[in-house]
N, C-alpha and C positions, 0 to 999 in steps of 0.2 A: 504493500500500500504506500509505503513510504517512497520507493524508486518510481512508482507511477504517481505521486507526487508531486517527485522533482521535476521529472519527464513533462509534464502540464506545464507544470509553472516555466521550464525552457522553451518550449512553444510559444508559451503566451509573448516571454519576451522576446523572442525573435520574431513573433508576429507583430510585434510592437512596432520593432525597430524595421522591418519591411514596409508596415504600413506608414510611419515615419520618412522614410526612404522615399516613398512613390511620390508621397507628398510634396516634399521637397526637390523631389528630381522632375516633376513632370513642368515647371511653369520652365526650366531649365532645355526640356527637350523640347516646347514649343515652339522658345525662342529661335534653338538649333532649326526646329524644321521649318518654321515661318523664314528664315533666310538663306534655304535654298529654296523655297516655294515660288513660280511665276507668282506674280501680281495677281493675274487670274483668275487663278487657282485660290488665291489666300483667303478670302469672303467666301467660299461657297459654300452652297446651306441643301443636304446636310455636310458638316466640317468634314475636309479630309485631314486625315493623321498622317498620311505619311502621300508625298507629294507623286503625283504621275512622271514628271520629268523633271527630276532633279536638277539645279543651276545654281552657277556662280554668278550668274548675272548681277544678283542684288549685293555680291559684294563690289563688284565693280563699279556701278551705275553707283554706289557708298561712296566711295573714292574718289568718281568725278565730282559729286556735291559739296562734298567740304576734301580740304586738303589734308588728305588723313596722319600723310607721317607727320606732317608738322606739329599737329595736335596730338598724336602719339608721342611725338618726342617732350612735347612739353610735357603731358602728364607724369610721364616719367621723371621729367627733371623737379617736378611738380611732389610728385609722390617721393621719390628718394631724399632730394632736399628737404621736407618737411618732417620726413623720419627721423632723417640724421640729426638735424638742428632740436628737434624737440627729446629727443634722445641723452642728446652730450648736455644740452643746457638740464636737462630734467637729473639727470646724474647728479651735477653737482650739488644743485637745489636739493635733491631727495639725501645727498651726505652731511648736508649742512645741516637738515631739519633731523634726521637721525640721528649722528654724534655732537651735533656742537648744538652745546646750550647756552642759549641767549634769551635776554627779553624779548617777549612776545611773538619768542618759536610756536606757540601753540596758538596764537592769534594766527597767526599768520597760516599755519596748516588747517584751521578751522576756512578760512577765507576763501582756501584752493576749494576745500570741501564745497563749500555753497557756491564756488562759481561754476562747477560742475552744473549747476541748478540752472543758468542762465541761460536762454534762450540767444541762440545765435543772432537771429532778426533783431533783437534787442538793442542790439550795439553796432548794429550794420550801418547804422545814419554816420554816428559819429567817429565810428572807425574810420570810413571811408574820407570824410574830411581831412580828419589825421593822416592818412597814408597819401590826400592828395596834395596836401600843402607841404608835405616830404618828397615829391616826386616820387612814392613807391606803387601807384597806379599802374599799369600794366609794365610790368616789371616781375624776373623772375623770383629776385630775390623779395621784391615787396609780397609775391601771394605765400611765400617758402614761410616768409614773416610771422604774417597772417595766420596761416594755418598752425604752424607751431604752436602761437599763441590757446589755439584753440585745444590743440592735442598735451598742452605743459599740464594741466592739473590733473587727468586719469594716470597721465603717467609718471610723475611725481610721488602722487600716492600710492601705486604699484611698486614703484620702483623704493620709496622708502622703507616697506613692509618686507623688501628684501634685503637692504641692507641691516634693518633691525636684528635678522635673523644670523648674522657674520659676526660670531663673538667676539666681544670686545678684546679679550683680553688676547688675541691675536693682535690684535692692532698695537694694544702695549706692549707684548713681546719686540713687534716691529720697531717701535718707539725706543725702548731699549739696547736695541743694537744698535742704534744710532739713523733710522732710518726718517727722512723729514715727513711731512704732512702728503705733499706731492707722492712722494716716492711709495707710503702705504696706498695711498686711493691707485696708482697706476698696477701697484707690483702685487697687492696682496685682497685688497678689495673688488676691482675689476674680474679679475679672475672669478672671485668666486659667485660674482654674478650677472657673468656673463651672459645663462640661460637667459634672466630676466630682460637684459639687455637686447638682447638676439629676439627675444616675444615678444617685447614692443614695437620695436622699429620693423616687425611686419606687421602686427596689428595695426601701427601707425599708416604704413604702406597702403594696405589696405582700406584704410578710413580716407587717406589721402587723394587717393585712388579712385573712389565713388564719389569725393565730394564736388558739389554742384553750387552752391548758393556763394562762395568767396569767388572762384574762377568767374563767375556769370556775372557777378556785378566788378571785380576788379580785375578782370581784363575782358579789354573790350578790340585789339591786337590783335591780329591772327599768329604772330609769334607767341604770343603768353597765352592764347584759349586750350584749351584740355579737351581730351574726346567727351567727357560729359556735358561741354557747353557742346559740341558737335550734333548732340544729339539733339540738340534745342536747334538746331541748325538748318536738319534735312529737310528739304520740303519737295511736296510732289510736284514736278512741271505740269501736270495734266488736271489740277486743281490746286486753287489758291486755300481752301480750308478744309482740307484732308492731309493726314500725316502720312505719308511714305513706310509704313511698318515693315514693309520688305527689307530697305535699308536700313531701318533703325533696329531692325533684329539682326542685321549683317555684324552694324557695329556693337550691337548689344555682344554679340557673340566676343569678337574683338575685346573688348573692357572685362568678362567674365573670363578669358581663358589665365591670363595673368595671376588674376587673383584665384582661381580652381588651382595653379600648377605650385603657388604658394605654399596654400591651404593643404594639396598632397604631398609636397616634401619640408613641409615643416613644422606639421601636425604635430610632433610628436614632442619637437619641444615646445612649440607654443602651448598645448595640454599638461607637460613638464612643468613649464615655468610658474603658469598661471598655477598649476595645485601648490607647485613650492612656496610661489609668492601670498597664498591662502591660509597657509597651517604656520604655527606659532613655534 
């Protein structure tokens, strides 16, 4: 009774996790077949699932409509630079708020905390004055900026829950032999949270990567726009108010395979990291 039991309850949850699976993989496969799907074809009622003649068309006819490497390349410079910058500046912030005690270190991690709370659109008016009376308007280093800004307090907070976790009394040993402030954060801290390191800055990638609302209002450039403003882009030649979803699942396809090929070879430490940076 007991082995048919367990035997249930294993069913149950792999019938969980399939039916989980379909859930989540089918909006992914529609996009995939709506963009080799003719135009045609894509409306027809009842729907077809899987197209009669297969085409690259809508990636191409993608391509002529906006200028895709260029906006690929920026996302890129777009997503990596905002990793890295919120990354290195979030390290030092999350060591300072972990070992060094100062007045109103806890004001101040309380602060990050509630601006986690803050709605982007909130401060869009007067961000945007500020970055334009800077010259950081369509600029890559003004949106790398921006967004940083936006990804410093998740990851501050993550990232001091790891350091919390690197015994002190390592760092006094290091202190002891004679090693400076510099030399423990490079030689004996880093190391040891490196994992934590490595999860953000793709989780950042990723957040980077889908975001839509900083690119769309500050750059307005075909040098600084990103495939997500691309997408706000497409438009059909054969109608002035109908969307082209042929193409816009072409490039949807495009934006999703980056962050899928992520997601499969770095799964293991981003689920790593994130449990380590969890447990006390």
């Amino acid at each position: 009774m007991a082995r048919f039991t367990r035997f249930g309850g294993s069913v149950l949850v792999y019938a969980c996790f399939i039916i989980f699976a379909v859930v989540i993989g089918l909006p992914f496969y529609f996009i995939f077949i709506s963009s080799i799907t003719p135009s045609s074809e894509l409306f027809n009622i009842p729907p077809t699932y899987l197209p009669s003649a297969p085409t690259l068309e809508n990636y191409l006819k993608m391509t002529e409509s906006i200028p895709f490497l260029t906006y690929f390349r920026n996302s890129l410079i777009f997503g990596i630079g905002s990793s890295a910058v919120s990354v290195i500046a979030a390290g030092m912030a999350a060591y300072a708020l972990a070992r060094i005690r100062f007045p109103g270190s806890n004001i101040i991690y309380l602060a990050l905390i509630l601006s986690v709370a803050l709605p982007q659109i909130a401060v869009l008016v007067p961000m945007y004055q500020t970055f334009n009376s800077f010259k950081l308007v369509n600029t890559h280093h003004g949106l790398i900026i921006m967004m940083s800004s936006l990804m410093l307090p998740f990851t501050i907070m993550t990232l001091v829950s790891f350091i919390n976790q690197v015994p002190a009394e390592i760092e006094e040993a290091a202190y002891i032999d004679g090693a400076n402030t510099a030399q423990i954060i490079l030689r004996v801290v880093l190391p040891l949270i490196r994992p934590a390191l490595f999860t953000m800055f793709l989780i950042n990638f990723i957040i980077s990567w889908n975001e839509l609302l900083y690119p769309l209002v500050f750059a307005h450039n075909v040098d600084t726009k990103t495939l997500s403003v691309g997408l706000t882009e497409l438009t059909d030649p054969g109608s002035t108010y109908t969307k082209p979803w042929d193409q816009m699942s072409a490039l949807s396809v495009f934006m999703i395979v980056p962050v899928l090929l992520i997601i499969l070879f770095g799964q293991r430490m981003i689920i790593s990291g994130l449990a380590r940076g969890a447990l006390k």
